[in-house]
Structure formats: structure tokens, C-alpha cells
One Martini backbone bead per residue (centre of mass of N, CA, C, O) as a GRO file, in nm:
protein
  224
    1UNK     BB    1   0.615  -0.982   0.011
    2UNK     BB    2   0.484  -1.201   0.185
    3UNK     BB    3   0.660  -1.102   0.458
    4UNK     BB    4   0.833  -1.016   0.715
    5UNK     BB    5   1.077  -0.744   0.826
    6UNK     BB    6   1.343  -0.741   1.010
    7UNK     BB    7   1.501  -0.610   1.274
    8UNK     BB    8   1.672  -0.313   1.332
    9UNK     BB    9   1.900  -0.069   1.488
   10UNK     BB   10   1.781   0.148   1.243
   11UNK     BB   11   1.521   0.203   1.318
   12UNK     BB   12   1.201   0.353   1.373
   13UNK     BB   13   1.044   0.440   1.664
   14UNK     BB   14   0.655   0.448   1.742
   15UNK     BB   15   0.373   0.604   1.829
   16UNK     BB   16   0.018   0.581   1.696
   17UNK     BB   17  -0.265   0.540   1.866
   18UNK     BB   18  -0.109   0.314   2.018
   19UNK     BB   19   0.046   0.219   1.783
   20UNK     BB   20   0.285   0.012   1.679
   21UNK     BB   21   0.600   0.176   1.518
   22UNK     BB   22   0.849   0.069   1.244
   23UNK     BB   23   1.130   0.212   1.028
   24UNK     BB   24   1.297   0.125   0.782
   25UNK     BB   25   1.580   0.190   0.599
   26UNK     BB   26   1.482   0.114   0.313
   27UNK     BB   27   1.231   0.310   0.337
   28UNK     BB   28   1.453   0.565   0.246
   29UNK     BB   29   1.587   0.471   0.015
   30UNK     BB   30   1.343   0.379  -0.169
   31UNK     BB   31   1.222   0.701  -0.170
   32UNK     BB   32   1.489   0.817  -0.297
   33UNK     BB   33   1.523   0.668  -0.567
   34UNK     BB   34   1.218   0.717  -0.673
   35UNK     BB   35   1.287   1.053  -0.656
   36UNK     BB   36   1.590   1.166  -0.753
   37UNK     BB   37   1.471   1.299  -1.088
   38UNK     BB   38   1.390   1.577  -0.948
   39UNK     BB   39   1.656   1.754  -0.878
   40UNK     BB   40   1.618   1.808  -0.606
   41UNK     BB   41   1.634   1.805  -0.288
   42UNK     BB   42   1.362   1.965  -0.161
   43UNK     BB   43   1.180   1.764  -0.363
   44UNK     BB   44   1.258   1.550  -0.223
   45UNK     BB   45   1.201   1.499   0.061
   46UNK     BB   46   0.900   1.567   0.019
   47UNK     BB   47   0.882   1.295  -0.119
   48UNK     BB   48   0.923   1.138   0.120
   49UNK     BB   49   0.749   1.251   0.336
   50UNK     BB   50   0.475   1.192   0.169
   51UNK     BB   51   0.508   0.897   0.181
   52UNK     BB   52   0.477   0.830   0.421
   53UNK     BB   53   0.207   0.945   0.518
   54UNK     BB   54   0.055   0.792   0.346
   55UNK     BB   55   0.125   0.495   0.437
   56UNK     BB   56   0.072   0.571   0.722
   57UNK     BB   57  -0.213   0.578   0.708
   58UNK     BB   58  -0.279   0.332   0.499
   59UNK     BB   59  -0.225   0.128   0.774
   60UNK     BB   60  -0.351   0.281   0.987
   61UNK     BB   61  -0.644   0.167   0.841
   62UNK     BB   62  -0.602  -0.123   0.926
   63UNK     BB   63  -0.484  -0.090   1.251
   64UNK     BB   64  -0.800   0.039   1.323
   65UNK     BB   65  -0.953  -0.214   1.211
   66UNK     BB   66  -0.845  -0.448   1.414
   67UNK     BB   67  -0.872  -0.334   1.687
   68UNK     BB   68  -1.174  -0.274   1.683
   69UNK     BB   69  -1.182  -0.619   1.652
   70UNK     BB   70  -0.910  -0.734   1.893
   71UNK     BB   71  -0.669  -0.681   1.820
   72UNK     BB   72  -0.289  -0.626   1.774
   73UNK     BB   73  -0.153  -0.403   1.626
   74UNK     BB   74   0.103  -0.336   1.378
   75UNK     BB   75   0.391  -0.111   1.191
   76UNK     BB   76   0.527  -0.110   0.885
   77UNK     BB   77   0.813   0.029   0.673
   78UNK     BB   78   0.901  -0.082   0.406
   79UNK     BB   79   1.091   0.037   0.145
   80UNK     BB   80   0.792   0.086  -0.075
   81UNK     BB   81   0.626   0.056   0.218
   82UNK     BB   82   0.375  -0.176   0.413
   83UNK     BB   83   0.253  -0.303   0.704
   84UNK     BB   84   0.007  -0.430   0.898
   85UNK     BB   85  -0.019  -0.651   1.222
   86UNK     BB   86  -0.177  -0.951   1.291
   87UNK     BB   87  -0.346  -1.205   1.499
   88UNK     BB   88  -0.538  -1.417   1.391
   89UNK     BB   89  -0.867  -1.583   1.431
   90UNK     BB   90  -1.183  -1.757   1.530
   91UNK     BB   91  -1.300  -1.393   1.474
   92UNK     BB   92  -1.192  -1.414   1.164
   93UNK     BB   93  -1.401  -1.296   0.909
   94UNK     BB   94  -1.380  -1.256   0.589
   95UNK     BB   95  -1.543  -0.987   0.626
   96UNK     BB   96  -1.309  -0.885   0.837
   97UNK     BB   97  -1.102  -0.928   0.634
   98UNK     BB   98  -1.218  -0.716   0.410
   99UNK     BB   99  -1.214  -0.511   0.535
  100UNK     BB  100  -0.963  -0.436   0.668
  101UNK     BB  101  -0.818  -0.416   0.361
  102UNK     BB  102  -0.997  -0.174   0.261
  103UNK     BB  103  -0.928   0.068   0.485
  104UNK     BB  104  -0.617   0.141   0.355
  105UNK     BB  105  -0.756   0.308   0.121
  106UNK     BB  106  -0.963   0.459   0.244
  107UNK     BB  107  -0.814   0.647   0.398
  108UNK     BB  108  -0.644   0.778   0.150
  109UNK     BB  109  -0.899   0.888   0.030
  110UNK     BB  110  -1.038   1.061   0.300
  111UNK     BB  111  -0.740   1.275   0.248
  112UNK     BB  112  -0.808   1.330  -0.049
  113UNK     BB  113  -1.071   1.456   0.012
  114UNK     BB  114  -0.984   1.663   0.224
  115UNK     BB  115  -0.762   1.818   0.002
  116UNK     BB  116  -0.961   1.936  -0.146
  117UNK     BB  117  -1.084   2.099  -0.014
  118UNK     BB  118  -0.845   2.272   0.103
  119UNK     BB  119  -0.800   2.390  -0.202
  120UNK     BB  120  -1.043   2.495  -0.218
  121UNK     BB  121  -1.024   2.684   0.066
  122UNK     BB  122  -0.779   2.871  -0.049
  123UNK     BB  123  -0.895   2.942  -0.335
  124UNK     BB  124  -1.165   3.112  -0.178
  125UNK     BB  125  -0.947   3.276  -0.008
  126UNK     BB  126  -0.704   3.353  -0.180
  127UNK     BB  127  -0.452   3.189  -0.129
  128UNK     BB  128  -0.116   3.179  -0.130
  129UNK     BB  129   0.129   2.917  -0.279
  130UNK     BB  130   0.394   2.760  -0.313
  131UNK     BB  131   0.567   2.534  -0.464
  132UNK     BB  132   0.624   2.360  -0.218
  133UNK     BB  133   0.339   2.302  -0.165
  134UNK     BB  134   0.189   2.240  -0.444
  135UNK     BB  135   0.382   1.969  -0.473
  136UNK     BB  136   0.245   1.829  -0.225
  137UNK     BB  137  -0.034   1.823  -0.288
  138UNK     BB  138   0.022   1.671  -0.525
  139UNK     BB  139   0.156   1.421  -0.423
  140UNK     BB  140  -0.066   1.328  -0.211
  141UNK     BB  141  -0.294   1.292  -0.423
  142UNK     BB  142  -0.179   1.069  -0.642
  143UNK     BB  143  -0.103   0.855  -0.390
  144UNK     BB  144  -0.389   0.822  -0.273
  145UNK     BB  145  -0.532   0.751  -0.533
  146UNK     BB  146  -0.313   0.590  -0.720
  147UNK     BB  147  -0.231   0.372  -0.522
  148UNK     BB  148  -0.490   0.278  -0.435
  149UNK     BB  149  -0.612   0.180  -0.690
  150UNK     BB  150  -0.337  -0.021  -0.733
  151UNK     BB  151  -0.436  -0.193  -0.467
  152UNK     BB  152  -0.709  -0.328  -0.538
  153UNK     BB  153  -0.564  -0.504  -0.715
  154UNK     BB  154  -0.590  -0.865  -0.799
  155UNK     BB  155  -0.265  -0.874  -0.592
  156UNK     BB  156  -0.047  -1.027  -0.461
  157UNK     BB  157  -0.004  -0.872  -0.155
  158UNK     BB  158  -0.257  -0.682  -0.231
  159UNK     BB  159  -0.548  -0.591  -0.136
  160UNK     BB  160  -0.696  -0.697  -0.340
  161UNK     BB  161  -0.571  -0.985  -0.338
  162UNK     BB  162  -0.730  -1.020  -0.033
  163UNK     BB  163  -1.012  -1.003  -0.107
  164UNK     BB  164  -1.006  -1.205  -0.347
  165UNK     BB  165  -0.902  -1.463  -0.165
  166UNK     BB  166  -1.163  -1.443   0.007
  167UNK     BB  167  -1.355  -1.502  -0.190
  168UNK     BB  168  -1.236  -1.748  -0.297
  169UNK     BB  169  -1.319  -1.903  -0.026
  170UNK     BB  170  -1.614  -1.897  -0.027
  171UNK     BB  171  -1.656  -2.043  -0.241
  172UNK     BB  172  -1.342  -2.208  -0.206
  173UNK     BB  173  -1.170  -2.338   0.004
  174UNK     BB  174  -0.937  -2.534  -0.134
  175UNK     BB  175  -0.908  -2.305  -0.430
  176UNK     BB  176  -0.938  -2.034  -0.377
  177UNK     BB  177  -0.629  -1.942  -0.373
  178UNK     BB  178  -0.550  -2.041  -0.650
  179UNK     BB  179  -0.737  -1.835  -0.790
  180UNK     BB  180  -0.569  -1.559  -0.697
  181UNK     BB  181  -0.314  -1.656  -0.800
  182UNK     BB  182  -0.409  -1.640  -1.114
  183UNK     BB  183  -0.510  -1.387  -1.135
  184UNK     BB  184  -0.279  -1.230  -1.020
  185UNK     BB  185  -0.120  -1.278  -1.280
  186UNK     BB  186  -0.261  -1.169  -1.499
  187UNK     BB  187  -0.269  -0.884  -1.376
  188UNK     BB  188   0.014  -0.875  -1.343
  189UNK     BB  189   0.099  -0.922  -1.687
  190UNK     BB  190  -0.097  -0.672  -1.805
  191UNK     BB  191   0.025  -0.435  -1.625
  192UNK     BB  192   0.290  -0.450  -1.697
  193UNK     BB  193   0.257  -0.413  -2.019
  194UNK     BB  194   0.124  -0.172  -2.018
  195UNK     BB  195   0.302   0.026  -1.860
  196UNK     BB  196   0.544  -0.027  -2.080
  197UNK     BB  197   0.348   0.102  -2.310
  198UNK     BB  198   0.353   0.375  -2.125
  199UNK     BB  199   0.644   0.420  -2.016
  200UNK     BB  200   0.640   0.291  -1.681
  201UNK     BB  201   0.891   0.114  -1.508
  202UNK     BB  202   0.804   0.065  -1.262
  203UNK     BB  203   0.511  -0.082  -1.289
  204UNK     BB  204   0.601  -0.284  -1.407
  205UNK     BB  205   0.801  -0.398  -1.239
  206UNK     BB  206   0.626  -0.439  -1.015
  207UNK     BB  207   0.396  -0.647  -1.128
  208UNK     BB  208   0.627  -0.854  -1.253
  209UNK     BB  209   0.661  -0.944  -0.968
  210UNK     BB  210   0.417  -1.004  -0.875
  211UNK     BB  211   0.350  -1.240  -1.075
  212UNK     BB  212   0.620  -1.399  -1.005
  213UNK     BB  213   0.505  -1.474  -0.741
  214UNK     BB  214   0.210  -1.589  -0.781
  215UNK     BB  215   0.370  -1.831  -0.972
  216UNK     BB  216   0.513  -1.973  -0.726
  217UNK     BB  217   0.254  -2.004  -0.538
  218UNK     BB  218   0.159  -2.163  -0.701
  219UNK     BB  219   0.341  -2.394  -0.796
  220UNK     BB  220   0.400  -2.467  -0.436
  221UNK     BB  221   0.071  -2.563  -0.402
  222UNK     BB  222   0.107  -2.769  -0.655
  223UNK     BB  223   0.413  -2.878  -0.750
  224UNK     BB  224   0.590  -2.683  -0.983
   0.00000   0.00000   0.00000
């Protein structure tokens, strides 16, 4: 989760806003997977939409805030996830990459205000909606707002732990890596913990994942 991940013949490739996006296979299998137990059809492809949208999203938000940079940024969708990628330079400093960093759960929470606005205007207008819009309504909302707010925790390589990364950069340029790998370890497996007692194992799952990348590239860049 560190790295980038590698074109395949069967990508989905498109432009948005200017900026080139493609969707790599593993990014439909791993979102049909985690919603499986949705148990209707009709309710997993909704929730596969919902998660492409919030993503593809919440990367926009990073891909347009490096561009108005001066960046070229592209956009990946892997797994269960992506990143926006551009090549910085050294007009990037660490507060315009904590910005880029903040963007992408910012653009995320700016479309849950938006959809809860149109909640509001739906509920006040008495529009009737059926089941699998309000279904979609509320998983775009759980989305943008429960991933952005977990995107945040100091935990690499989430955007949390690369603003994490960059503060502790400006304390001490030597060793600042070294503690954002520290603390997103800690965080990591705080979250696992919690999650597992609170009965989420895919959250466990993942955080316990984090924990032991950052205790790896902690370990790689001090020699243990």
C-alpha cells in the first residue's frame, strides 16, 4: 500500500475534469467482496457505484488541488481504494502537501454536506423515494464521512498519517519520518483493537494491516 500499482489490458481508463483516471479489475472484485453480504444483487452493484463515486471523489479532491499546484496528476482506483499521483518538486512544500493531503476527505465531507442538504430538500418538498435510493443516499453519506473521518487518523499511508508525516518533517527533518511510523504503529493497533472489540473485523483487518506496514518501514529505515 506503499507503491503504485502496475497497468493491466483490463483497466478502465477515462478522463475527468482534465485529469486521467483508471480503474484497475481488482477495484470491482475487491468492492463486490465487501459488499457480498448485502445478500440482493441489486443492492451490491448500488453499493459498488456508491464506493467508486465517494473515491473517485475523494482522489479528485487531491488531483485538483495538486494541478492548481502546477502538478499533472493521475488518479488509480486499486482494491479497495487509490491514490492521485504526481512527481513533486521542490516548489512543494510541506504545507502545500499537507493541503493536497486534506483535500481529498475535504471534497468527500463537501458532497456529504451536499446530499444531506438535498435530504433536507427532498424531506421538505415531500418527495417520495424508493428503497434503493434511500439505500444509496445513505451509504454515500456513511462513506464520505466514516472513511474520510478514518482517512485521517496519523496512519500511513493515509492521508492522516502523510500530514502526520509532513508535521513531524518540520520538527526534525532527520527523525520526523521515523515518528509518524511510530505513532501510525500505535494507532494502528489501538484501531485494530477497538474495532475487534466492537465486533468490525474488516476495520480490525485493516488498521492491524497498517500497523504492521509501518512497523516494517520503521524497522527498513532503522536497520531492524
Amino acid at each position: 500500500m506503499f507503491g503504485t500499482v502496475g497497468q493491466t489490458p483490463y483497466d478502465i481508463e477515462f478522463s475527468l475534469f482534465g485529469i486521467p483516471s483508471r480503474v484497475h479489475p481488482f477495484f470491482w472484485a475487491a468492492t463486490v467482496i465487501f459488499g457480498w453480504s448485502l445478500g440482493r444483487p441489486d443492492l451490491v452493484v448500488i453499493w459498488v457505484l456508491c464506493v467508486f463515486i465517494s473515491i473517485l471523489i475523494h482522489e479528485m479532491g487531491h488531483a485538483l488541488l495538486a494541478r492548481a499546484f502546477g502538478y499533472d496528476p493521475h488518479i488509480v482506483l486499486h482494491h479497495f481504494g487509490g491514490y492521485a499521483a504526481y512527481i513533486p518538486d521542490g516548489r512543494l512544500t510541506p504545507w502545500k502537501s499537507i493541503a493536497i493531503s486534506f483535500a481529498g476527505p475535504l471534497a468527500g465531507f463537501v458532497f456529504y454536506a451536499f446530499l444531506r442538504l438535498l435530504i433536507i430538500g427532498l424531506w421538505q418538498a415531500d418527495v417520495k423515494i424508493n428503497d434503493n435510493v434511500r439505500f444509496a443516499l445513505g451509504q454515500l453519506l456513511f462513506i464520505n464521512l466514516f472513511w474520510g473521518l478514518l482517512n485521517l487518523l496519523p496512519v500511513l499511508p493515509l492521508d492522516g498519517g502523510r500530514i502526520s508525516s509532513e508535521l513531524f518533517g518540520m520538527w526534525s527533518r532527520r527523525n520526523g519520518e521515523a515518528w509518524a511510523l511510530r505513532l501510525g504503529v500505535a494507532v494502528g493497533v489501538g484501531m485494530a483493537v477497538f474495532a475487534m472489540q466492537s465486533g468490525d473485523r474488516y476495520i480490525a483487518i485493516l488498521f492491524g494491516i497498517l500497523a504492521l506496514l509501518n512497523f516494517q518501514a520503521l524497522g527498513a529505515r532503522d536497520g531492524y
